[in-house]
C-alpha positions as CSV (number, residue, x, y, z in Angstrom):
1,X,0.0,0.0,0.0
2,X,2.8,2.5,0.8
3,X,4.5,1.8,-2.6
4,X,1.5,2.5,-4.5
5,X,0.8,6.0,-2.6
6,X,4.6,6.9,-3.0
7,X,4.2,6.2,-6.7
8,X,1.0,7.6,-7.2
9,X,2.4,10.9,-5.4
10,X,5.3,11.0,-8.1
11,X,3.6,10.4,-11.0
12,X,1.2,13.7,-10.0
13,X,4.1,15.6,-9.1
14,X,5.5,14.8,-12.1
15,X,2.7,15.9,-13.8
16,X,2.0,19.4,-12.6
17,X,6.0,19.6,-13.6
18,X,5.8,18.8,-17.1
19,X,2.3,19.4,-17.8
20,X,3.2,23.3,-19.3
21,X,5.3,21.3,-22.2
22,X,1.9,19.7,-22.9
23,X,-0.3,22.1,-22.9
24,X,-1.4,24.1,-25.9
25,X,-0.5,27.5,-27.2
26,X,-2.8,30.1,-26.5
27,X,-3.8,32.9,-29.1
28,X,-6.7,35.7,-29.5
29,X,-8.1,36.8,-32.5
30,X,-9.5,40.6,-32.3
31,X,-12.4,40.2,-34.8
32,X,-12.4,43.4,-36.9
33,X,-14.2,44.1,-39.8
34,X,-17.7,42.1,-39.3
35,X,-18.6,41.2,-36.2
36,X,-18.6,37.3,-36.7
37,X,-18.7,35.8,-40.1
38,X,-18.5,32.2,-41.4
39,X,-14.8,32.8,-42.3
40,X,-13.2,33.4,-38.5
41,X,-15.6,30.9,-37.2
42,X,-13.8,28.6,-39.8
43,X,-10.2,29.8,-38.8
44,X,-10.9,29.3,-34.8
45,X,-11.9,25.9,-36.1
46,X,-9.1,25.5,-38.2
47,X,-6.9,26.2,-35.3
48,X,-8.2,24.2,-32.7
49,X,-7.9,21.4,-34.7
50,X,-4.5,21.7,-35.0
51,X,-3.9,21.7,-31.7
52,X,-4.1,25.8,-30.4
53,X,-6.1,27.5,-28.1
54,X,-8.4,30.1,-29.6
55,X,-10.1,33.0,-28.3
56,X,-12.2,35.3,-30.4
57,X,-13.2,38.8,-29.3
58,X,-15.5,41.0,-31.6
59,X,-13.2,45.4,-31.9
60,X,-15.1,47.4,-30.8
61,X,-15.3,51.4,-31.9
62,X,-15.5,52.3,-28.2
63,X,-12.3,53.5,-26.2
64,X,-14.0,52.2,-23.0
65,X,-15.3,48.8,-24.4
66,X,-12.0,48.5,-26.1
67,X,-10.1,48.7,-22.6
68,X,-12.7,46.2,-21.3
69,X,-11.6,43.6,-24.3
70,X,-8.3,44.4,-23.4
71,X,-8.3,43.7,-20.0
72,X,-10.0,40.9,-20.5
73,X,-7.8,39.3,-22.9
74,X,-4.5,40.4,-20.6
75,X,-5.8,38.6,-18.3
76,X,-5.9,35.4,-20.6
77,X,-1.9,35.3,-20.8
78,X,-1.7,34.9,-24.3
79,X,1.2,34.2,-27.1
80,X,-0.4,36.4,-29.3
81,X,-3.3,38.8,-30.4
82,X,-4.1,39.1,-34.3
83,X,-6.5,41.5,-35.2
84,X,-7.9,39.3,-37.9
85,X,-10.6,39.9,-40.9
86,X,-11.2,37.2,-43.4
87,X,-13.5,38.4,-46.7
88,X,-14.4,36.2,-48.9
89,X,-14.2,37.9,-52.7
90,X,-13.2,37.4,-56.0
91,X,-9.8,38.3,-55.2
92,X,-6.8,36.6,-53.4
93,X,-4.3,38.6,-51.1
94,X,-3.3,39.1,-47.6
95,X,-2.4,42.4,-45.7
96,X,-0.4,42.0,-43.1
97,X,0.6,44.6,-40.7
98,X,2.3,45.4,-37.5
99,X,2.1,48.8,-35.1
100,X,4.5,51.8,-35.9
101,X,4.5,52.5,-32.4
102,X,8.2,52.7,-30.7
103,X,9.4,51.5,-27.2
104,X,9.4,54.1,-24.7
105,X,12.1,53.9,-21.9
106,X,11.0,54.6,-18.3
107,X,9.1,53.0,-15.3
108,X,5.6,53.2,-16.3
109,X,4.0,52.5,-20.1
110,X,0.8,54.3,-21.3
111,X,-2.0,52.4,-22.6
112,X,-0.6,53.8,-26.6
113,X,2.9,52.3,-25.4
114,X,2.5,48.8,-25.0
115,X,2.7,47.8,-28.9
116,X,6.0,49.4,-28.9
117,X,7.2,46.9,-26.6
118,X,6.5,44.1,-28.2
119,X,7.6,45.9,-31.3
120,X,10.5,42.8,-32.1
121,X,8.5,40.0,-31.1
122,X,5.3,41.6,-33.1
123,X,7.4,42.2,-36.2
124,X,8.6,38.7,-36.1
125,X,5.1,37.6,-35.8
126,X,3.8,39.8,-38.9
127,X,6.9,38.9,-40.5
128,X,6.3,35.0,-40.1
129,X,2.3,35.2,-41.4
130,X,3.7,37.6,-44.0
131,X,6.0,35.3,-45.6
132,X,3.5,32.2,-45.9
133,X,1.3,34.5,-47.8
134,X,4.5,35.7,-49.8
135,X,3.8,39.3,-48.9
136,X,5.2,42.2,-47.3
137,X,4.5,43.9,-43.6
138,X,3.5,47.4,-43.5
139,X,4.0,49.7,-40.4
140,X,0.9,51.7,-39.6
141,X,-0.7,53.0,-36.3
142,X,-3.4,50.2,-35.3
143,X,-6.4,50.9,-32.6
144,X,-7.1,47.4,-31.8
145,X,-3.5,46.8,-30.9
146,X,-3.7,49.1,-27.9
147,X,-3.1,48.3,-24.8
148,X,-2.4,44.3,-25.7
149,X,0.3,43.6,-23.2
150,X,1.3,40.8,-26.0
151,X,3.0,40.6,-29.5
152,X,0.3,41.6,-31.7
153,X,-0.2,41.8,-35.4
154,X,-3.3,43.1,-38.1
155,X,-3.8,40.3,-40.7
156,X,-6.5,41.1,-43.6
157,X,-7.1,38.0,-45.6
158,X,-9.0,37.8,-49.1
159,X,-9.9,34.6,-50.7
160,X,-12.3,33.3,-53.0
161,X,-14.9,31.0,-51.8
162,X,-13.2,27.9,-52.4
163,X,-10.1,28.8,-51.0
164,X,-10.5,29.4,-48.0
165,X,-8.6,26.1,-46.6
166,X,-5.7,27.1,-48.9
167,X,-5.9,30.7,-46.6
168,X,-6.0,29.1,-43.5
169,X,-3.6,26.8,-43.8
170,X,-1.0,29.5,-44.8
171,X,-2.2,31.5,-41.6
172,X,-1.4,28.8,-39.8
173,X,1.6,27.6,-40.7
174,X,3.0,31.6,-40.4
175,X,2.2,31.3,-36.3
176,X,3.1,27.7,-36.5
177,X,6.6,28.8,-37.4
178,X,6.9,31.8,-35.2
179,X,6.3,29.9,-32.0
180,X,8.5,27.0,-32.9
181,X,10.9,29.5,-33.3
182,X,10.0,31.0,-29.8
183,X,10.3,27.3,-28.8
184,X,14.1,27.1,-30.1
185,X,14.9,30.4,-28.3
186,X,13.8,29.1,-25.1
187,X,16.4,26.1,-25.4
């Protein structure tokens, strides 16, 4: 009997050790655009299925909902936040870009800040989505980026009808390979 408790004790402990290695990555898409359409629903789908944690969050044009979202998806401790908007039309392309806002030295951040210091990790993000869709990132100021206390990145997909999967998969293989390479860093 006092084997089996020992060993039951260390296989648990062992558990709660290694169980972050395990566990999935967690991102957040910032819905902008329309609310919810067909397409995101597809992507969080899309996602899950290949093993990441989605959140989805509808912008918002109000500063004071917007902080609420914010907050809210701080709190989640998330890899990433993509502002995302796929439109299904007769043309293909992807815009990809990434907030123009610079790091600011000194003890506290403003809310307008906090993009700027992810600036690296978000431009290797953007940079990473960018190159499956064999585009370039652009630099512009970006509202729903405000205040994410994460890497974050704007990605405007277009694809016709039957492509979707095609898009999807090359969104997906973008963060795919930005957090393996997060993975390698760690090591």
């Amino acid at each position: 009997m006092g084997i089996s408790i020992r060993y039951l004790s260390l296989v648990l402990i062992l558990s709660f050790v290694y169980l972050p290695v395990f566990a999935s990555e967690h991102i957040i898409f910032y819905i902008v655009g329309e609310k919810r359409t067909p397409e995101t629903d597809a992507a969080k789908r899309y996602l899950e299925k290949k093993g990441l944690k989605v959140s989805a969050y509808p912008v918002t044009n109000s500063i004071e909902k917007h902080i609420e979202n914010i907050n809210r998806m701080n709190n989640q401790k998330a890899r990433m936040l993509i502002a995302l908007n796929i439109e299904v039309s007769e043309n293909e392309g992807c815009f990809v870009a990434v907030s123009n806002a610079k790091k600011v030295s000194g003890l506290f951040q403003a809310i307008e800040d906090l993009p700027g210091v992810y600036g690296a990790d978000s431009r290797e993000l953007a940079g990473s989505i960018a190159s499956s869709f064999n585009v370039k990132v652009k630099e512009l100021p970006l509202f729903p980026l405000i205040g994410a206390d994460m890497p974050g990145v704007l990605v405007y997909v277009m694809t016709k009808k039957d492509g979707i999967n095609i898009a999807l998969e090359r969104l997906y293989a973008g963060i795919d390979n930005y957090l393996k390479r997060g993975r390698r860093d760690e090591r």
